[in-house]
N, C-alpha and C positions, 0 to 999 in steps of 0.2 A: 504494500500500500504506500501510496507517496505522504512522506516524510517532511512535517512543516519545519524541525529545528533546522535541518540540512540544505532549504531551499532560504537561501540570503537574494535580496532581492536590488535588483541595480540603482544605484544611489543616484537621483537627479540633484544635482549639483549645481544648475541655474535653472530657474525656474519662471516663465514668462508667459501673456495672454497674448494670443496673437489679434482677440479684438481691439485692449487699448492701447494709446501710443505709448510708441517708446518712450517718450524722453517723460512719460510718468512711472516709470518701472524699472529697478534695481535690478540690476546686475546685468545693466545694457551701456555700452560707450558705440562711438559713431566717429572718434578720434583715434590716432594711432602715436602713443605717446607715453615714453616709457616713467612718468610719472604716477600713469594711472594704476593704481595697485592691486593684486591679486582680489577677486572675490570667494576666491575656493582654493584648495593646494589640495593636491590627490597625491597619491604615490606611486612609480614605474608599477607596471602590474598589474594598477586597478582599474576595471570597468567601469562605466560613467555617462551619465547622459547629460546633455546641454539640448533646452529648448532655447529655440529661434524667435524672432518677430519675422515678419516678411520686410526686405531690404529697406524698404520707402516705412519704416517704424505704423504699420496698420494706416497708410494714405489713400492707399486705392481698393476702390468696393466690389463684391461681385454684383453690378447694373450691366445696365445696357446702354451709358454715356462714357466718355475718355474727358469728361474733364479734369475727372481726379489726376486724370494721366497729366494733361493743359496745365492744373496748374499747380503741380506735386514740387512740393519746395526742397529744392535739391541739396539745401544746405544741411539735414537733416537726415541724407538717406545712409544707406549700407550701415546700418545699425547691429552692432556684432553683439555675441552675448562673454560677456567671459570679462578681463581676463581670468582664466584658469593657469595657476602656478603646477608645478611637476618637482614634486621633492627631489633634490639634487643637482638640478639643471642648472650648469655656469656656461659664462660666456666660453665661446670655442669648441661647448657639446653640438652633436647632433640631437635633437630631440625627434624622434621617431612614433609617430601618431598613425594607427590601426584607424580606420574608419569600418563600426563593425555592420553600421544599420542607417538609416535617413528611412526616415518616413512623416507621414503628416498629422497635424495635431485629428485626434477623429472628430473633433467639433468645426474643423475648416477642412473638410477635403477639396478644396480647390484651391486652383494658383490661377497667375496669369498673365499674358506675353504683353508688353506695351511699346510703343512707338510714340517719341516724344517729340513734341515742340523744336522747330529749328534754334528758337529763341531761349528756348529754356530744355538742355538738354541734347539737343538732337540724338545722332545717332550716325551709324553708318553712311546711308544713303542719306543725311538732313537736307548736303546743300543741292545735290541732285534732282530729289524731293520736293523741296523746300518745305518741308516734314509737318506736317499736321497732327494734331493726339489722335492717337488710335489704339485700343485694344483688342484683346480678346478671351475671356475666363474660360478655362479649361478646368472641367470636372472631373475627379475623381475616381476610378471601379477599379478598385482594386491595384493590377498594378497597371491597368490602364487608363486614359486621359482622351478627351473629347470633348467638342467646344458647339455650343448652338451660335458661337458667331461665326464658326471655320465648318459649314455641313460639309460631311461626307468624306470626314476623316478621324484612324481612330490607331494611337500607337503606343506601344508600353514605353513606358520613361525607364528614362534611367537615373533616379533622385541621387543629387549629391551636392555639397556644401560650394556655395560661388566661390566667397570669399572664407577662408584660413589662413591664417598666419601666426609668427611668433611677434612680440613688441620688440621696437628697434631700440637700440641703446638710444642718448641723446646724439653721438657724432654721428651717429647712420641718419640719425631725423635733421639733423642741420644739413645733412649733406642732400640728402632728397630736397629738402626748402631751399637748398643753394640752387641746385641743379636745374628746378625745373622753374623757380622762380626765372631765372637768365631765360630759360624756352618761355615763359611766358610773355617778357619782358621784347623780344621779338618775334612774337605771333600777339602784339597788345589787341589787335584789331581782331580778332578771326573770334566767327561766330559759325557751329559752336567755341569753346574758346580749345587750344592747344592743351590745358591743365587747369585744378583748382588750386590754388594757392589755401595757405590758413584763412581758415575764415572763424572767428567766436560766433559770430550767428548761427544760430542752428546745434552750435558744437554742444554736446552733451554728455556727461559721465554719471550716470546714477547709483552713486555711494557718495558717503559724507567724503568730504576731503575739505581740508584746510582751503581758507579762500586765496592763500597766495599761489597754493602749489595749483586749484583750479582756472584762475585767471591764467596760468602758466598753459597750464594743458590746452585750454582754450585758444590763446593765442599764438600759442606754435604749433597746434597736434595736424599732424597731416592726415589728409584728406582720405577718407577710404577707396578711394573709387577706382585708381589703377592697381593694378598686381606690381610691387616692386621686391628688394632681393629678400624680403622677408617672407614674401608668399601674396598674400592679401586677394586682391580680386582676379581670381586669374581663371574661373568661368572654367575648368577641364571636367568634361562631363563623365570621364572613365573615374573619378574619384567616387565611385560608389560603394556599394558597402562591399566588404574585400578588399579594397584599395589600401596603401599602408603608403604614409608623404615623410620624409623626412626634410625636418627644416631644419637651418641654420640658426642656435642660440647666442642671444645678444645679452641680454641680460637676467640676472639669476630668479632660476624658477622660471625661465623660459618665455611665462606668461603669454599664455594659448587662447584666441580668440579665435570664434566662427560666425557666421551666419550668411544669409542670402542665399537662404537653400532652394532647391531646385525638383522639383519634381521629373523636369527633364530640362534641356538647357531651352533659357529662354523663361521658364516659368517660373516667376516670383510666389512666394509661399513662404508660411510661415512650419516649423516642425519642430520634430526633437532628433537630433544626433547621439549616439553612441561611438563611445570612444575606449581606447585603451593606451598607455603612452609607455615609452620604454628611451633610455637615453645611451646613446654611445660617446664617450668622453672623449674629448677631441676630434670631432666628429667633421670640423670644418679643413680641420689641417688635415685628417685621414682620406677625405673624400673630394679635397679640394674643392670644398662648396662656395661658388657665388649666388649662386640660389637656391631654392629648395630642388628638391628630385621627389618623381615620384613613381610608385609604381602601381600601374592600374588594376582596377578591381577584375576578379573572375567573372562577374556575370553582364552581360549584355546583349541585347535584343537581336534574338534572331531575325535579322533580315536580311536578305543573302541577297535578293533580286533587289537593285536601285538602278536607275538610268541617271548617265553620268553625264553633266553639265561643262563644258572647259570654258574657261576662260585666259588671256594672255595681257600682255600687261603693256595695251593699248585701248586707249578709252573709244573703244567704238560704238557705246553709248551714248556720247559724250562729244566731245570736240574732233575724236580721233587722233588726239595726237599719242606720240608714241613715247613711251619709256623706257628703262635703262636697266630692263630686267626687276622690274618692282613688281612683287609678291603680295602686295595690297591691294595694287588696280588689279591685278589678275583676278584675285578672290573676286571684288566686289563685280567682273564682268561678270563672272562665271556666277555668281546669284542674281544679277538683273537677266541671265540668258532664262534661269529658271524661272525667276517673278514672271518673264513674260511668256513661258512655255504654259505656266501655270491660269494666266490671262487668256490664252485660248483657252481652256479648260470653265469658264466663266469662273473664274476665282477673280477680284476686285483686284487691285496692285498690294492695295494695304493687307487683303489676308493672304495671297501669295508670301507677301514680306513678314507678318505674323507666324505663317506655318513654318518657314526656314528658320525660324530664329527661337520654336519651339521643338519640330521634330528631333528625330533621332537621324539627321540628317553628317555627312563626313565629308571632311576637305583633306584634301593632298596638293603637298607642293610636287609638282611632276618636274620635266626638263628644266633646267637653267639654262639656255644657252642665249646667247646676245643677240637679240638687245632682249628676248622676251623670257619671260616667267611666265611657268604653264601653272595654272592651278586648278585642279577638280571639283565639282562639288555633287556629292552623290546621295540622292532623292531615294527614300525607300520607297519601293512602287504599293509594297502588301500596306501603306496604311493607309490606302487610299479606296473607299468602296469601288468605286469605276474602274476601267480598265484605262490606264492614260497613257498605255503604250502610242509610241507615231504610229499611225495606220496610213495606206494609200490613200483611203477616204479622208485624212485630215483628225482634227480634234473635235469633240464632240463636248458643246460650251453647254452647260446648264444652268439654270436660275439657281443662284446661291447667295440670294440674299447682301450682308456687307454686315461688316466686323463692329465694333462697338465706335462709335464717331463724338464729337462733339454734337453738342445739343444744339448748336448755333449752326449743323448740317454741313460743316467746312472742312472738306477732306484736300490732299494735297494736290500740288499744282502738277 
């Protein structure tokens, strides 16, 4: 018979609602700044969960408007839970993190893909675009996901944490505010802009601290929003549970932050992560780490049949003009080929652009050779009800509706 002394049950260790906002709820920061001090200390070995809020701290709702999306205040988002200390962890360790589970809270089983404002936010394609709010809420079943604004599509995710990282020492954070403050400083003009510099608006750390050491954090803590050599937002959707990331320790006790979980890439959500941490001492000299490493999880979605997209890295979307083997215009042609394979298909532009940026969708850098960069982008065909193979007859466009819009009816140009 099962044995209640013997069954020990896994310690949540931050504990958060994914209805109210963050910056009313302990044991959430939205800064990266090694002033802000442990809220939990575990020990190598132990098992552990960390609940999430959804990135934008509970901003965007599941309706059927994207204003939330219009006018989601960005100084506030990528709201991590943690930090979480790792007994023993010094500067120069690797600290080695097990991702053992993601999943969603069961009172929010939905996420959901957004497309933001040229002005506030953009994206990818913003200036192409010139980017309008758009969404789309994708539900729930289990380990699968489907959206009444994207009909006629339906695919297992692959849930895993956006943003993870360890806290930087103070000189790693001066040197990221040196760095990219100068890339700011010439790109002053470009909208979206190049970088977010410190900003205290918005900036939030929920535990008590001293108010010199929080005016500190506030106006120096860097920005969540890109992935840098600590980890942070770096969107790798093989991080799922069996994945194991080994980061780079800066300061003691590691101090381990997550959140901007993902039900699949692309889908904001709120959840609970499970974890287990283990340290190798010297870890950065042994492995000569400039960033983290990682190794991806065992399980992901059979889908074997995709139709493959290329693009090269000439904008002939665009102006046509040509580049110098850039790996960036390549990608973004090789997704406008499918937004617009996907437009025959009667898919709108905005849930063409929605479904890539939630499926279970793969890119590959292919040839280098001069002047072009080949890059892939490979469509899983099975999560689509239709058959959207090329036929001699052409594509076969059906009435599919349009993705969640402003209320003011204003979709992109």
């Amino acid at each position: 018979m099962a044995t209640k002394e013997n069954s020990v049950p896994i310690p949540t260790v931050v504990e958060v609602d994914p209805f109210i906002p963050a910056d009313q709820q302990k044991g959430i920061h939205n800064r990266w700044h090694p002033d802000i001090p442990p809220v939990a200390t575990v020990k190598p070995g132990d098992v552990f969960k960390v609940q999430c809020v959804d990135w934008t701290g509970a901003q965007i709702g599941n309706n059927d408007f994207s204003d939330d999306i219009m006018n989601v205040n960005l100084t506030k988002i990528h709201n991590l839970s943690g930090p979480v200390a790792v007994d023993g962890a010094e500067p120069g360790d690797c600290l080695v993190v097990d991702i053992l589970d993601v999943q969603p809270f069961e009172k929010m089983p939905w996420g959901y893909t957004g497309i933001f404002e040229l002005e506030n936010g953009g994206g990818l394609f913003a200036k192409e675009f010139q980017s309008r709010a758009a969404k789309a809420i994708w539900d729930f079943h289990g380990v699968y996901a489907s959206s009444r604004h994207i009909p006629g599509v339906r695919f297992a995710g692959v849930s895993h944490p956006g943003l993870i990282g360890t806290a930087p020492s103070q000189e790693l954070l001066d040197t990221w505010n040196a760095r990219e403050g100068v890339l700011i400083a010439q790109h002053a003009e470009a909208m979206p802009p190049v970088a977010y510099p410190p900003e205290p608006i918005g900036a939030y750390v929920g535990q008590e601290l001293p108010d010199e050491v929080r005016a500190k954090v506030y106006r120096e803590g860097a920005r969540t929003i890109p992935g840098r050599e600590h980890g942070g937002n770096c969107d790798i959707k093989n991080l799922s549970k069996g994945s194991r990331c080994y980061f780079p320790v800066f300061v003691k006790g590691a101090n381990l932050s997550v959140g901007d979980l993902h039900f699949s890439q692309g889908d904001g959500e709120a959840g609970i992560i499970t974890f287990s941490c283990s340290i190798i001492k010297n870890g950065i000299e042994k492995f000569a780490m400039k960033q983290p490493i990682f190794l991806p999880s065992p399980v992901d979605p059979m889908y074997s049949a995709k139709l493959i997209f290329e693009g090269i890295s000439v904008d002939y979307h665009g102006d046509g003009k040509q580049y110098d083997m850039d790996a960036t215009v390549a990608y973004k042609q090789a997704a406008l080929n499918a937004i617009a394979y996907l437009q025959k298909l009667g898919y709108s532009r905005q849930q063409a652009y929605l479904l890539l940026s939630a499926a279970p969708v793969e890119s590959h850098v292919g040839a280098i050779d001069s002047p072009n960069a080949c890059v892939t982008l490979a469509l899983p065909i099975g999560i689509f009800e239709d058959d959207i193979l090329p036929r001699e007859e052409g594509l076969t466009a059906k009435v599919r509706g349009q993705c969640a819009i402003r209320s003011d009816g204003l979709v992109d140009s």
